[in-house]
C-alpha positions as CSV (number, residue, x, y, z in Angstrom):
1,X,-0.9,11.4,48.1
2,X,2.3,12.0,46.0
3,X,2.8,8.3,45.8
4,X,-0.2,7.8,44.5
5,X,0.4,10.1,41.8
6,X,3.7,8.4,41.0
7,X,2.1,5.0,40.7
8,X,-0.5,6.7,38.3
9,X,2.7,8.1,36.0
10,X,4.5,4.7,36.4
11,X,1.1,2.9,35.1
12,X,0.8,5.4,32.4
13,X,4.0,4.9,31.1
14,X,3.6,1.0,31.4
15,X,0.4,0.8,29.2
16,X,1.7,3.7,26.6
17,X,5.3,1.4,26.5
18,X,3.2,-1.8,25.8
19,X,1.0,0.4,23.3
20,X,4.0,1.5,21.1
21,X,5.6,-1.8,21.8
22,X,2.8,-3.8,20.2
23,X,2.2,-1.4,17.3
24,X,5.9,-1.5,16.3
25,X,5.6,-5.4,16.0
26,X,2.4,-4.9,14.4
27,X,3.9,-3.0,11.8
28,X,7.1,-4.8,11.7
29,X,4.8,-7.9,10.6
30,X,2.9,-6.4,8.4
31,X,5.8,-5.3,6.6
32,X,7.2,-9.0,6.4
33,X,3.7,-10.5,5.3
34,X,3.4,-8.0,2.0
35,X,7.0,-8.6,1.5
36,X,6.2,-12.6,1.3
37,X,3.3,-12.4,-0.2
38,X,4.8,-10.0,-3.0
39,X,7.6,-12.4,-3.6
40,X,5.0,-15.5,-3.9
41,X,2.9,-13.2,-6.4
42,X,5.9,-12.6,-8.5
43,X,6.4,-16.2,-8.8
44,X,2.9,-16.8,-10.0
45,X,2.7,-13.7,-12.3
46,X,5.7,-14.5,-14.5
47,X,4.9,-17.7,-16.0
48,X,1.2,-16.1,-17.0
49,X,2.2,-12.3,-17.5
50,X,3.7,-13.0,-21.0
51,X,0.5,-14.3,-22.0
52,X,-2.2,-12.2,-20.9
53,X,0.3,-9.4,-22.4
54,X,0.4,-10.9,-25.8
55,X,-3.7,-11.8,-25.3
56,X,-4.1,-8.2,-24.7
57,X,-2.2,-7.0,-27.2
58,X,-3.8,-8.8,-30.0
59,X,-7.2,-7.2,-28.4
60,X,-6.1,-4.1,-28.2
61,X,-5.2,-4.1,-32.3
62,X,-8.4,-5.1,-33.1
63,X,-10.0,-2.9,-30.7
64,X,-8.4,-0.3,-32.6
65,X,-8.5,-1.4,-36.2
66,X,-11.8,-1.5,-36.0
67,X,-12.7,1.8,-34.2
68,X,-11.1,3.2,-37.1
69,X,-13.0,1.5,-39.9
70,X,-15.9,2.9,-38.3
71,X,-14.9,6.0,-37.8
72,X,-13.8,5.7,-41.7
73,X,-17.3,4.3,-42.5
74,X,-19.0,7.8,-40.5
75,X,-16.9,10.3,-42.1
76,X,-17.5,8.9,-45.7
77,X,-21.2,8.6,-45.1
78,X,-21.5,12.5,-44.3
């Protein structure tokens, strides 16, 4: 009976050691994927980030200028 017991603990111990085994390469990966694919998204980014800064600037100005005109236009017209 007591054997029996002890080849219970031993399998226990064997599937939670294979459990945390696994998940510590599972996260180990995962780490090392976002690290590749950040590196990769830096590359693309810089080239077209000046760009779509300068694209958005420019909107943004206009956006603004002419928020105020029409505020402008509202408060004369009271």
């Amino acid at each position: 009976m007591v054997s029996m017991v002890w080849i219970g603990l031993e399998m226990a111990i064997i599937g939670m050691g294979t459990v945390f085994v696994f998940l510590t390469v599972l996260i180990f990966l995962t780490l090392l994927m976002s690290k590749i694919v950040t590196h990769f998204e830096k590359q693309k980014n810089t080239s077209s980030n000046q760009h779509h800064k300068i694209i958005s600037d420019q909107l943004l100005t206009k956006i603004i200028h002419t928020a105020i005109q029409q505020h402008r236009a509202t408060q004369q017209g009271s």
